[in-house]
MARROLO-95462 format. One record per atom (N, C-alpha, C, O, CB): residue number from 1; atom name; x, y, z. Coordinates in steps of 0.2 Angstrom, whole numbers, plus 5000, padded with zeros to 4 digits. Glycine has a CB too. Layout:
N
<NUM,'CA',<X,Y,Z>>
...
# end
This chain:
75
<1,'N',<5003,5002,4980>>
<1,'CA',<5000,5008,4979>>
<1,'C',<4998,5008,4972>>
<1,'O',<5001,5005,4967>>
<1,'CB',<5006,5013,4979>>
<2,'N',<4991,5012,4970>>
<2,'CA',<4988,5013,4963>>
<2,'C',<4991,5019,4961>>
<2,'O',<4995,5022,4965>>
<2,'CB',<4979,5014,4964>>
<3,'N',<4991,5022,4954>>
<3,'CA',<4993,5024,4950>>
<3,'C',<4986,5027,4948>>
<3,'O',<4984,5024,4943>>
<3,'CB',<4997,5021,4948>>
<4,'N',<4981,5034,4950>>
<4,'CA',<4975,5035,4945>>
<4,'C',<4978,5042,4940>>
<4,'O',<4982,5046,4940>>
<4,'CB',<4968,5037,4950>>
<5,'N',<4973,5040,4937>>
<5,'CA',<4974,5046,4933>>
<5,'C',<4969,5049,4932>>
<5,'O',<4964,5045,4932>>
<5,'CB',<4978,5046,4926>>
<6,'N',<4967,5056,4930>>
<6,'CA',<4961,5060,4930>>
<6,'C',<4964,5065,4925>>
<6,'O',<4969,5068,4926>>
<6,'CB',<4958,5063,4936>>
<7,'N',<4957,5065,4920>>
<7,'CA',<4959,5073,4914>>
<7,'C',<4955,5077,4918>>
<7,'O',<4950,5076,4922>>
<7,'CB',<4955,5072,4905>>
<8,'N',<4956,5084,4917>>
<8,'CA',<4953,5088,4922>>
<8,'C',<4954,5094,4916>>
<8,'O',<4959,5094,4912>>
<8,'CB',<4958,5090,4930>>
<9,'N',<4950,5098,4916>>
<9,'CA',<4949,5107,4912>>
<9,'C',<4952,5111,4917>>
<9,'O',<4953,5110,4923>>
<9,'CB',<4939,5110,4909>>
<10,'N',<4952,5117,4914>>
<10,'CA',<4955,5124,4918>>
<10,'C',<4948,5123,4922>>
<10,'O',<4943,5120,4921>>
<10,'CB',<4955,5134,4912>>
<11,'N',<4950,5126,4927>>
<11,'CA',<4944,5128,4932>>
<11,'C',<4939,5122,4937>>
<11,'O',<4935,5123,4941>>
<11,'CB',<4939,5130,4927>>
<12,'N',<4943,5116,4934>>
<12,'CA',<4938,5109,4937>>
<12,'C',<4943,5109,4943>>
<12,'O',<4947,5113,4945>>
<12,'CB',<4938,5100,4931>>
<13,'N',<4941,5101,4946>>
<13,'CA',<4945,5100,4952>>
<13,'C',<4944,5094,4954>>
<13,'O',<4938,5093,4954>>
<13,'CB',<4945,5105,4956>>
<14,'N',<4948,5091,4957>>
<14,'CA',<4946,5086,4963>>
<14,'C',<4947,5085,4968>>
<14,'O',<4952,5087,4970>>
<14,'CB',<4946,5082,4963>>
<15,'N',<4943,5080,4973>>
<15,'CA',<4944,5079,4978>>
<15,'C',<4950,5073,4981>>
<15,'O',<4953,5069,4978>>
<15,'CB',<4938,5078,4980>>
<16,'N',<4951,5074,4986>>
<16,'CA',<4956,5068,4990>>
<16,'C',<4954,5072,4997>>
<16,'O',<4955,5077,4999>>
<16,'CB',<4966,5067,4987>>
<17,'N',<4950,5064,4998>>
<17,'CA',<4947,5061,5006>>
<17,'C',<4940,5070,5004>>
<17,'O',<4938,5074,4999>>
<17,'CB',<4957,5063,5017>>
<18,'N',<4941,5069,5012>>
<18,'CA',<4934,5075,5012>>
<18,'C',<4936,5082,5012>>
<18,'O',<4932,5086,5012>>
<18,'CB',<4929,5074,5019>>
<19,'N',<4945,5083,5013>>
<19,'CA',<4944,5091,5016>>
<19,'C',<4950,5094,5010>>
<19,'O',<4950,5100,5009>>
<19,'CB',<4948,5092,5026>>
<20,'N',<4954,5090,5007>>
<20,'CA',<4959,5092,5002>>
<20,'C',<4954,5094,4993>>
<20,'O',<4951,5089,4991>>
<20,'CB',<4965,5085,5002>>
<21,'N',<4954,5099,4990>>
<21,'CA',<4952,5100,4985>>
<21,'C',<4959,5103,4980>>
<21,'O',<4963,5107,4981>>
<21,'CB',<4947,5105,4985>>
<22,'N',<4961,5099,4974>>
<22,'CA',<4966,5103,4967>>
<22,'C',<4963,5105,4962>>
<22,'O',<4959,5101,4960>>
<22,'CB',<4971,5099,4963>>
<23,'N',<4964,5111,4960>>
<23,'CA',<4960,5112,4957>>
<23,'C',<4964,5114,4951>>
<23,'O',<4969,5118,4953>>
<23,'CB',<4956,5115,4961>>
<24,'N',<4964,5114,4942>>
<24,'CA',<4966,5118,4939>>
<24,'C',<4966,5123,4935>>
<24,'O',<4962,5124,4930>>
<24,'CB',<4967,5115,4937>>
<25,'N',<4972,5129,4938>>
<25,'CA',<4971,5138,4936>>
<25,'C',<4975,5137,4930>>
<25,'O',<4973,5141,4926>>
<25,'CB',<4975,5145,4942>>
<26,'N',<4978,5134,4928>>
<26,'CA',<4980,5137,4921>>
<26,'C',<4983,5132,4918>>
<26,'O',<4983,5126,4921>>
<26,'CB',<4985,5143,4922>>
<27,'N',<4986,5132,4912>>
<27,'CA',<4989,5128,4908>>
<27,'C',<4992,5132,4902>>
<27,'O',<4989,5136,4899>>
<27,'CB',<4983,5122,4905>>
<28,'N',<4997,5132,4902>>
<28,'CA',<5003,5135,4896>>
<28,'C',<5007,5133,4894>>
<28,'O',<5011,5134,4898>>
<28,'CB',<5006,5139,4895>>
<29,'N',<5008,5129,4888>>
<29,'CA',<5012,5124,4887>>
<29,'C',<5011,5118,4887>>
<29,'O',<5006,5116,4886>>
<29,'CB',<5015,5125,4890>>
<30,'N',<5018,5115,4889>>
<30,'CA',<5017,5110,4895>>
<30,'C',<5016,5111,4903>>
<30,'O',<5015,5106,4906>>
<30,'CB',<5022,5106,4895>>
<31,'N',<5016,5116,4904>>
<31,'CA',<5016,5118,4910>>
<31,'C',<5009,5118,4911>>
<31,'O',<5005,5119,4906>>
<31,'CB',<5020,5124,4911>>
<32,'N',<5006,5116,4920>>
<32,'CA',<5002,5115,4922>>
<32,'C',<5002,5119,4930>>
<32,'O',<5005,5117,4935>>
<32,'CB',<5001,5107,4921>>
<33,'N',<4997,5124,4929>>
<33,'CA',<4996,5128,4935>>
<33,'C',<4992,5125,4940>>
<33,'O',<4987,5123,4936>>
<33,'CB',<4993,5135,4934>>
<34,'N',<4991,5122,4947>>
<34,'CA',<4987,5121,4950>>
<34,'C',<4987,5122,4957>>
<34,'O',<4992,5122,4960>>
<34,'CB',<4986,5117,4949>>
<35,'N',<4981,5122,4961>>
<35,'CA',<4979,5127,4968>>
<35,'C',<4976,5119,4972>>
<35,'O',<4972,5115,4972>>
<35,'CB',<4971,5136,4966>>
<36,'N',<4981,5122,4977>>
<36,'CA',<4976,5115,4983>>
<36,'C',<4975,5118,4986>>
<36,'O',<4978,5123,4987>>
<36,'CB',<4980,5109,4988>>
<37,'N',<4967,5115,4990>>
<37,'CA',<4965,5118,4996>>
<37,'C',<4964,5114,4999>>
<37,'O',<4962,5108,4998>>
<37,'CB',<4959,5121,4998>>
<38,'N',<4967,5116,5008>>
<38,'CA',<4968,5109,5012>>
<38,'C',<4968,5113,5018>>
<38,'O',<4967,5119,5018>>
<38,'CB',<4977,5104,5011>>
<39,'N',<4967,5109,5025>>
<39,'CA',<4967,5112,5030>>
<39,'C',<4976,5114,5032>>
<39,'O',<4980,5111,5030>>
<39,'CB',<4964,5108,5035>>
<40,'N',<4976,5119,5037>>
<40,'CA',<4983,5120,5038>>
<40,'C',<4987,5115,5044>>
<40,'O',<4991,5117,5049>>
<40,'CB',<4985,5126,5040>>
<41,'N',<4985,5110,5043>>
<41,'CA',<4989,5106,5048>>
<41,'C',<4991,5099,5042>>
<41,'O',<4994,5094,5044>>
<41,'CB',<4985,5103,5056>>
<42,'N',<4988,5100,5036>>
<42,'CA',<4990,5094,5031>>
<42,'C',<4996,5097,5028>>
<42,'O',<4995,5103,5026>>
<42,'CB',<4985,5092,5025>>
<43,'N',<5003,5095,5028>>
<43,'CA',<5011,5096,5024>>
<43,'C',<5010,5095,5014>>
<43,'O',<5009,5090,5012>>
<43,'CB',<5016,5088,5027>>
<44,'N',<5010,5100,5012>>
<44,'CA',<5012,5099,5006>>
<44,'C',<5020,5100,5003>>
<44,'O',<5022,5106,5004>>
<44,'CB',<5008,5103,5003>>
<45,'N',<5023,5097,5001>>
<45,'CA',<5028,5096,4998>>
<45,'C',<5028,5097,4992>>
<45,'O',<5024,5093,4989>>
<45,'CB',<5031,5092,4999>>
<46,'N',<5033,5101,4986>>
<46,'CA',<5035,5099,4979>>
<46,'C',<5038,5091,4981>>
<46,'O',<5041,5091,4986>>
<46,'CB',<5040,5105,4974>>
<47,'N',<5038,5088,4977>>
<47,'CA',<5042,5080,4977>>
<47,'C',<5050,5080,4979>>
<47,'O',<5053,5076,4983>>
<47,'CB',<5042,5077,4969>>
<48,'N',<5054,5085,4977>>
<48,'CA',<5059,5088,4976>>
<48,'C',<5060,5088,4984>>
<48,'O',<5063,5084,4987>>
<48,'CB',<5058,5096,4971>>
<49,'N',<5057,5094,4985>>
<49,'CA',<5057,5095,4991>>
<49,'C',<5057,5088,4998>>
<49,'O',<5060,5087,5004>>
<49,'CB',<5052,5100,4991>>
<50,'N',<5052,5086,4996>>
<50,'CA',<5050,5080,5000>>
<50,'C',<5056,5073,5000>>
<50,'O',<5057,5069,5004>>
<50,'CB',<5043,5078,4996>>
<51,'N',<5057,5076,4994>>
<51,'CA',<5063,5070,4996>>
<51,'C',<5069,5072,5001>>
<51,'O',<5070,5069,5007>>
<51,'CB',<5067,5067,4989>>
<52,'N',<5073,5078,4997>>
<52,'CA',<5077,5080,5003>>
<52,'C',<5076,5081,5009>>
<52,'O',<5081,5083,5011>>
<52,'CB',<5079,5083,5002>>
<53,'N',<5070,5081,5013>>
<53,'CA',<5068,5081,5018>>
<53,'C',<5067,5074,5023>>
<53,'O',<5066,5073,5029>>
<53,'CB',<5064,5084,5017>>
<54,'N',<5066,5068,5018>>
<54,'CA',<5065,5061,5018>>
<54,'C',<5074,5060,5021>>
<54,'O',<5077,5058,5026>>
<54,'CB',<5062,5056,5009>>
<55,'N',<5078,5063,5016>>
<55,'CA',<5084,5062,5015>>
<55,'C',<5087,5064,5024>>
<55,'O',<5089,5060,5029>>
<55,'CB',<5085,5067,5008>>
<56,'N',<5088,5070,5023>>
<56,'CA',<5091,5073,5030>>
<56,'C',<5087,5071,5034>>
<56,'O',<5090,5073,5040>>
<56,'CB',<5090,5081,5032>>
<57,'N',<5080,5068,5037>>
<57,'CA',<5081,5065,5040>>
<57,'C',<5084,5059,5043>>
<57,'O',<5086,5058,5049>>
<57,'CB',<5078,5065,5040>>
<58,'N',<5084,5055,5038>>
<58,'CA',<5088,5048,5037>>
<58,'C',<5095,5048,5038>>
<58,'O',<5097,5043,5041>>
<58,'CB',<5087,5046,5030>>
<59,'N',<5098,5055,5037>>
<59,'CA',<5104,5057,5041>>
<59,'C',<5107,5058,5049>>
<59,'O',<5112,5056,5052>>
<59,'CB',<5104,5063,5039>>
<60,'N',<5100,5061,5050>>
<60,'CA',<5099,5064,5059>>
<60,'C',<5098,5057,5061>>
<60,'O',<5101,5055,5066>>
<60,'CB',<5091,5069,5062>>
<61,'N',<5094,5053,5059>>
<61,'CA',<5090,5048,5064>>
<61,'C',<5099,5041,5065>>
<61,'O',<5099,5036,5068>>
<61,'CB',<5078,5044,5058>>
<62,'N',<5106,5044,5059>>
<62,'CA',<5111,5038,5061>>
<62,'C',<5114,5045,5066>>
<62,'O',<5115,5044,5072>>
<62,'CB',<5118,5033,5053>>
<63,'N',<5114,5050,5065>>
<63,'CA',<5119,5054,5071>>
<63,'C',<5120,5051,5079>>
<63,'O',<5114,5051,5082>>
<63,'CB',<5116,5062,5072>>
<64,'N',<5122,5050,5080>>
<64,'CA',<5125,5046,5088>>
<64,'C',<5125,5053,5092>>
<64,'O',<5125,5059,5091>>
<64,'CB',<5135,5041,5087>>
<65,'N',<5125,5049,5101>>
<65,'CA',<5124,5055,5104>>
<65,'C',<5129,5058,5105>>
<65,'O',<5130,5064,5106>>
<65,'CB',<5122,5056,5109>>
<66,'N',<5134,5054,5103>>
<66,'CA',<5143,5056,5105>>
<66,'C',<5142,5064,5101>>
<66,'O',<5144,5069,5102>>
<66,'CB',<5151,5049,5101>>
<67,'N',<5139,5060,5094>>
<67,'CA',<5142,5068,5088>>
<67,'C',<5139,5073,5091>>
<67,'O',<5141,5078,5089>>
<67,'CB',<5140,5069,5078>>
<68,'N',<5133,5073,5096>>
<68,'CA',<5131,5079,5098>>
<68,'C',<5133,5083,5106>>
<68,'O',<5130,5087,5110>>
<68,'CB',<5125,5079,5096>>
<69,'N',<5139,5080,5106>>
<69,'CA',<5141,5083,5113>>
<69,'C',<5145,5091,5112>>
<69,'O',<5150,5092,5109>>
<69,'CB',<5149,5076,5117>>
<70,'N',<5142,5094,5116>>
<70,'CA',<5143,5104,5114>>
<70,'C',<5138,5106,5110>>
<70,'O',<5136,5111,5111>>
<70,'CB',<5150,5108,5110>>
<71,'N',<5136,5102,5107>>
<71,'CA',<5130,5104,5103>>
<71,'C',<5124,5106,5107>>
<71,'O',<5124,5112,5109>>
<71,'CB',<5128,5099,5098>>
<72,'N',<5120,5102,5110>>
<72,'CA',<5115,5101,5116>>
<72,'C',<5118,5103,5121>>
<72,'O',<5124,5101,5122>>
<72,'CB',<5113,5095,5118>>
<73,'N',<5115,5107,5126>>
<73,'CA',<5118,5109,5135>>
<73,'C',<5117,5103,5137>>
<73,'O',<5111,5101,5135>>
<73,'CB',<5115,5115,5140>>
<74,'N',<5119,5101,5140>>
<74,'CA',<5119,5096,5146>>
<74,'C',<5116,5098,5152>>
<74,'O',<5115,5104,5153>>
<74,'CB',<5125,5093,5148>>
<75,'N',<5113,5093,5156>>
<75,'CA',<5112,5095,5165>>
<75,'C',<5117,5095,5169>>
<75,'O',<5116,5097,5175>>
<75,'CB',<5109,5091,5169>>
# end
């Protein structure tokens, strides 16, 4: 995996691939405001988020079927 970096002004933006645009609304501080446009079938996550979700998966996918007996109706 590469590591790019790009300086960007209020108002500029870039692309990633052909359909995703970031673009930057604000800056105060350290703090850095910014707006993605993407189609709605692409997942955006904060990192944060993304992990605990890497995570609880990683959970589900050891659960055995035993632990889910009454959980699921059976036939």
């Amino acid at each position: 995996m590469i590591l790019l970096v790009i300086s960007r002004k209020i108002g500029e933006s870039f692309m990633i691939g052909d359909d995703i645009e970031v673009k930057i609304l604000k800056m105060e501080g350290t703090e850095v405001k910014i707006g993605i446009s993407a189609p709605l079938h692409v997942k955006i996550y904060r990192s944060e988020i993304y992990q605990k979700i890497v995570q609880e998966n990683k959970i589900a996918a050891q659960t055995s079927i035993e632990n889910l007996k009454g959980v699921i109706p059976s036939d």
